[in-house]
N, C-alpha and C positions, 0 to 999 in steps of 0.2 A: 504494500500500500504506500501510495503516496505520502511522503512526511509531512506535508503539509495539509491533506486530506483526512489525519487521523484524529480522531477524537482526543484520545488523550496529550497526544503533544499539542493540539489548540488548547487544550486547559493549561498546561503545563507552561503553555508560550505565556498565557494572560497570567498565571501566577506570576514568572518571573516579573513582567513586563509591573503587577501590582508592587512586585517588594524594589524594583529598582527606582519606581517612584517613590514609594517612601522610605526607601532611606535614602531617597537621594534629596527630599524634605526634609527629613528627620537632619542628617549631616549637614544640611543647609541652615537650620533655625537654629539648633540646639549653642553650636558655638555663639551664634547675636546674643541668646538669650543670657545665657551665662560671661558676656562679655560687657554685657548694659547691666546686670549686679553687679557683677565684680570688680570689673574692669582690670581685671588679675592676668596674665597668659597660662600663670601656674594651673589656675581653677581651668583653663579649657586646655591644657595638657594632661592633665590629671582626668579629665574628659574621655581624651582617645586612648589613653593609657585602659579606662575602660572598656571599651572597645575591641582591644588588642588582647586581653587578658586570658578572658577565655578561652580562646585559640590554645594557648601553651599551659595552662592550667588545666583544662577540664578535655582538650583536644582528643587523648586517648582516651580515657571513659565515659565519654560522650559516643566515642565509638562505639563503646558497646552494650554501650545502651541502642545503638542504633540498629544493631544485628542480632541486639535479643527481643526486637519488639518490630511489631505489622507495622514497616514501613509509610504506607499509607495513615496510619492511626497518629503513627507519633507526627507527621506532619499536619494530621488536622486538631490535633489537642495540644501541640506545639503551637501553632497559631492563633489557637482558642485562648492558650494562658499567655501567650504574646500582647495578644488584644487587650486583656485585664490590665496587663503590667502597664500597656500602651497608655491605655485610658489614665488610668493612676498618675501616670507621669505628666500627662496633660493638665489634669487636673490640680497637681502640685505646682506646676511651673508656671498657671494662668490664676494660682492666688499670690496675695498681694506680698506676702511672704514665704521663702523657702527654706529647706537647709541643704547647703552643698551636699552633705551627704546622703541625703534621701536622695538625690538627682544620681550621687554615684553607684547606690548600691540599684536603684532603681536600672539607668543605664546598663550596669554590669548583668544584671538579670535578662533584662531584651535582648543585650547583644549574644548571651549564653544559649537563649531558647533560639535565638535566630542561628548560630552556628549549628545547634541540633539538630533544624528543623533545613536548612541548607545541606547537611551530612544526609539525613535518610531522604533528601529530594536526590541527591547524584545517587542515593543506592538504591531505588525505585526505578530509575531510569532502565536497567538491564533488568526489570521484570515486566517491566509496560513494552519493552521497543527490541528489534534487533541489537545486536550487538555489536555490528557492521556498521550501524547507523549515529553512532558514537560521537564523530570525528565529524555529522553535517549536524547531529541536534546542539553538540559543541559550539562549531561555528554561528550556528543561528540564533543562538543567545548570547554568545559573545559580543554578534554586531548588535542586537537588539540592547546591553547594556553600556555599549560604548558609546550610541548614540543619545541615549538616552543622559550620559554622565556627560556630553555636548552641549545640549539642548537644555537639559533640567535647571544648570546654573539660572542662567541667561534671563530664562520666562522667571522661576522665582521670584528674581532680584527684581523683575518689574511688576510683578505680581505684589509684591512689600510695599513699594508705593502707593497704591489702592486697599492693602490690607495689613490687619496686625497680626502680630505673632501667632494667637491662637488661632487664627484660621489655617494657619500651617499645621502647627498640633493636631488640630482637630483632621486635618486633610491623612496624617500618617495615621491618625486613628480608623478613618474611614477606612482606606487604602487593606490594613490588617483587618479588618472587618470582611472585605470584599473576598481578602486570599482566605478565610475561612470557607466561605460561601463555594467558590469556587475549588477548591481542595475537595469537598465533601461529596463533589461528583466527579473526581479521580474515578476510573476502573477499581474494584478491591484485590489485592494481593495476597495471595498467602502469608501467613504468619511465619515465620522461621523456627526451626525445626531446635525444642527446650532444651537449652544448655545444662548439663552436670557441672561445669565446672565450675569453678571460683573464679573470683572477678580478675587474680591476677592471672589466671591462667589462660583466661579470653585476653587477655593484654598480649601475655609470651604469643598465643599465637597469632593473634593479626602483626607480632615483629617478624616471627616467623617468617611468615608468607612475604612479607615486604623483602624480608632476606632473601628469599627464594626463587623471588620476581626479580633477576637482576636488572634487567631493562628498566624497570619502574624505580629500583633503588637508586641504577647510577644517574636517572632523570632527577630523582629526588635530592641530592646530594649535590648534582649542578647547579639545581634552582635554588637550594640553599646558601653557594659560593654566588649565585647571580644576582641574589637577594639582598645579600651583602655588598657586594659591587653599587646594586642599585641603589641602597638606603647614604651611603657615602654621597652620592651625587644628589640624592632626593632632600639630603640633611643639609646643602651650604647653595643648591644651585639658588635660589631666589634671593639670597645675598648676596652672592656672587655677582647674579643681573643686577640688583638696583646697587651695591655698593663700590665694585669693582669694574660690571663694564658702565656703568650708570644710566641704565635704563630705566625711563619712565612707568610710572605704573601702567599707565595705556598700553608700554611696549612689551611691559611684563606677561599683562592679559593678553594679547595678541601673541605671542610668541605661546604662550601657557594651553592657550584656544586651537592655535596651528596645529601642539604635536599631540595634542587629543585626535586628531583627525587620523591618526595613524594607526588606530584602531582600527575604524572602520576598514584601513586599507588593509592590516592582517587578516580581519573575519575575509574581505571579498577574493583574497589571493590563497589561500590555502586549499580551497576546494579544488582548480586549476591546478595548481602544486603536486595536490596528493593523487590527482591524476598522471602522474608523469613520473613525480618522486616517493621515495618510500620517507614513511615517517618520521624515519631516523637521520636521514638526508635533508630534509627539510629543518629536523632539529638542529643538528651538528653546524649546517650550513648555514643558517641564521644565526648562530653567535659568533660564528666567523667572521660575518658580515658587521655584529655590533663590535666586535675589536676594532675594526677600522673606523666606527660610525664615534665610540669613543675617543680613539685618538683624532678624532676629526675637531671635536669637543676644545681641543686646548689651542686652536687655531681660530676657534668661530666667535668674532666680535662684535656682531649683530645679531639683534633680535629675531630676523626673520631667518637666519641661517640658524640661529641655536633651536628655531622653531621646526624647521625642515631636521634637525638632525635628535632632534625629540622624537618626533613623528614617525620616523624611522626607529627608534628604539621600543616605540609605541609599537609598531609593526610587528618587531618581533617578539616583544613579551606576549602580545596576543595571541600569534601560532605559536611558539611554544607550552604556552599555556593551552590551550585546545588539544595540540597533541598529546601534553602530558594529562590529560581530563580524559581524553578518551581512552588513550594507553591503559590508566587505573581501571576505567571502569572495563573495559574489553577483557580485561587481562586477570584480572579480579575474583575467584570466585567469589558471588554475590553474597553468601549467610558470613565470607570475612571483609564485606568491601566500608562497613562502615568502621572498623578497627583499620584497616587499613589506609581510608583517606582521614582517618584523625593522626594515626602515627606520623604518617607522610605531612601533613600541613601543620602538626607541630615543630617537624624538624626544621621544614623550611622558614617556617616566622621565626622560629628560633634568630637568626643572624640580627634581623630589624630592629631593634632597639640598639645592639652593640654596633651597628652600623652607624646608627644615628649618633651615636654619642663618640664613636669616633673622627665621623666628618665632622661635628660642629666643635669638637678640642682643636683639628687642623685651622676651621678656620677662623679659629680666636690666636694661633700661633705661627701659620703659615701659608705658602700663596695657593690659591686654591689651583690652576690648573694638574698642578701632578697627581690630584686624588680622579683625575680623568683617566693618566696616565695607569697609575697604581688599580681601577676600575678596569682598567683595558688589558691589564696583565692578569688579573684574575680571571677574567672570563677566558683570557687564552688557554691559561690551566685548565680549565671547564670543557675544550674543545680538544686538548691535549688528550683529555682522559675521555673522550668519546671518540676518538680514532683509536687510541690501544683500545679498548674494549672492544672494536669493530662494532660499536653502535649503532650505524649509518646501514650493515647489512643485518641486523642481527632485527630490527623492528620497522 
């Protein structure tokens, strides 16, 4: 059947399409709101630090929780207690008083059920669909969320001048509301077949199998070192522009707007790609391509060129990223895929934070282009270790 003729991936599309609206609302308000109390950066770092948390605190027993429970279930009662938390937090931030920490613990709870509820949606996907079909329902949600993190800024910010805070609140509350509704007419899935063991033995073995999956591992372990690479640049470049080459904020936004477009350019060139090339080819060959695209970095003195060699970096964390989504879930057996993509996405957030706080010590003590450099050397290692492994034929 046609993918885009099938019932369940039209549900599955509008759910996505409901959660990248709101939290591309929710990411949009939440910083203003706690920026007009506080006026702190601490209080809206301490924000995304919630955010982040979950990922590497709850990441592998979230797992599996996700592979001892009807996939289907835990993402419609995942969004049910979403909603609650949702509301709550609305209702807290639209009286006239709050406390920072009922926003954080509030925060850290939504972002926890949302990673849950994101974990058993990728391991639902290989009971609803082919397995073959991986690699184009990948793509079509990938272009569907890049565009949308394009577009979403842009209409907010002029949507704020006609309206106040809470009609955003209230929009992310709707938005959760709707992903219930439509959740509830998912196809049903089987239940997963009751575990004997203990909670850490479901751990050992989704490490297991990750171990066993060498292709998945050494994908995992790249995007780990890529992560890292990336968080270095993602931590000094907007200083960099307005401090060091001294770009306007207009030219910040426009250079910022440009290599967002580079998404779209990965989702539309992969499908073409993976007609020609294998997986692994495509992986390999695109970091290749970012070695160069970084060292291009420490030459590029305008706005509209650091914008074109964004765009391009954009390009390929989006096929990489699809390939390594589809790889998991292809490759996966389904009753270990929720231990499986928790292990795997804790190890690679892992690097992000130690990245961050190492690019912004460089750039309180030294000049930033060599962490382009130092970026570009890393990733070479990452392609170093995907030709000995013969990567390129092995997937």
């Amino acid at each position: 059947m046609n993918l885009l003729k099938n019932p369940n991936f039209q549900k599955l599309y509008v759910i996505s399409l409901l959660v990248n609206i709101s939290m591309t609302t929710f990411s949009f308000i939440l910083p203003l709101i706690l920026y007009e109390y506080t006026k702190s950066a601490i209080a809206m770092s301490t924000m995304r630090l919630m955010d982040f948390l979950p990922n590497v605190l709850l990441g592998m027993f979230i797992g599996v929780l996700v592979d001892r429970m009807n996939r289907r279930l835990t993402m419609l009662w995942g969004n049910v207690i979403r909603t609650l938390f949702a509301f709550t937090l609305t209702v807290v931030l639209t009286t006239t008083e709050f406390s920072l920490w009922s926003v954080y613990v509030l925060g850290f709870v939504i972002s926890s059920l949302g990673y849950m509820i994101g974990s058993a949606t990728n391991a639902i996907m290989p009971q609803l669909f082919e397995r073959s079909q991986m690699t184009e329902i990948q793509t079509r949600l990938s272009l569907q969320s890049t565009l949308i993190s394009i577009i979403g800024p842009g209409l907010l910010g002029m949507l704020l001048l006609w309206s106040s805070n809470a009609v955003f609140l209230w929009l992310f509350v709707g938005c959760n509301l709707l992903i219930v509704f439509v959740t509830a007419l998912l196809q049903k899935v089987p239940n997963p077949e009751r575990s004997s063991q203990t909670l850490w033995q479901d751990l050992k073995e989704g490490y297991d199998e990750l171990i066993r999956n060498k292709s998945l591992f050494i994908q995992t372990w790249t995007i780990f070192f890529s992560n890292f690479a990336s968080s270095l640049i993602i931590g000094v470049l907007t200083f960099y522009a307005l401090d060091t080459l001294q770009f306007t904020k207009e030219e910040l936004g426009f250079m910022l707007t440009l290599s967002a477009f580079g998404g779209i350019l990965g989702a539309k060139i992969i499908r073409p790609l993976r007609n020609k090339y294998r997986r692994g080819q495509i992986y390999t060959y695109s970091m290749a391509v970012e070695v160069l695209i970084l060292i291009a970095f420490v030459f590029a003195q305008t706005w509209w060129l650091l914008g074109v060699l964004l765009a391009f970096r954009t390009a390929i964390s989006t096929m990489t990223n699809i390939v390594f989504l589809a790889l998991r879930q292809e490759t996966t057996p389904n009753h270990l895929l929720g231990r499986v993509a928790g292990t795997t996405s804790m190890i690679m957030k892992l690097a992000l934070p130690f990245g961050l706080l190492v690019g912004g010590y460089w750039a309180d003590h030294f000049a930033i282009p060599p962490i382009f450099l130092i970026s570009a050397i890393i990733i070479s290692i990452n392609v170093f270790i995907l030709f000995k492994t013969k990567f390129t034929k092995t997937v």
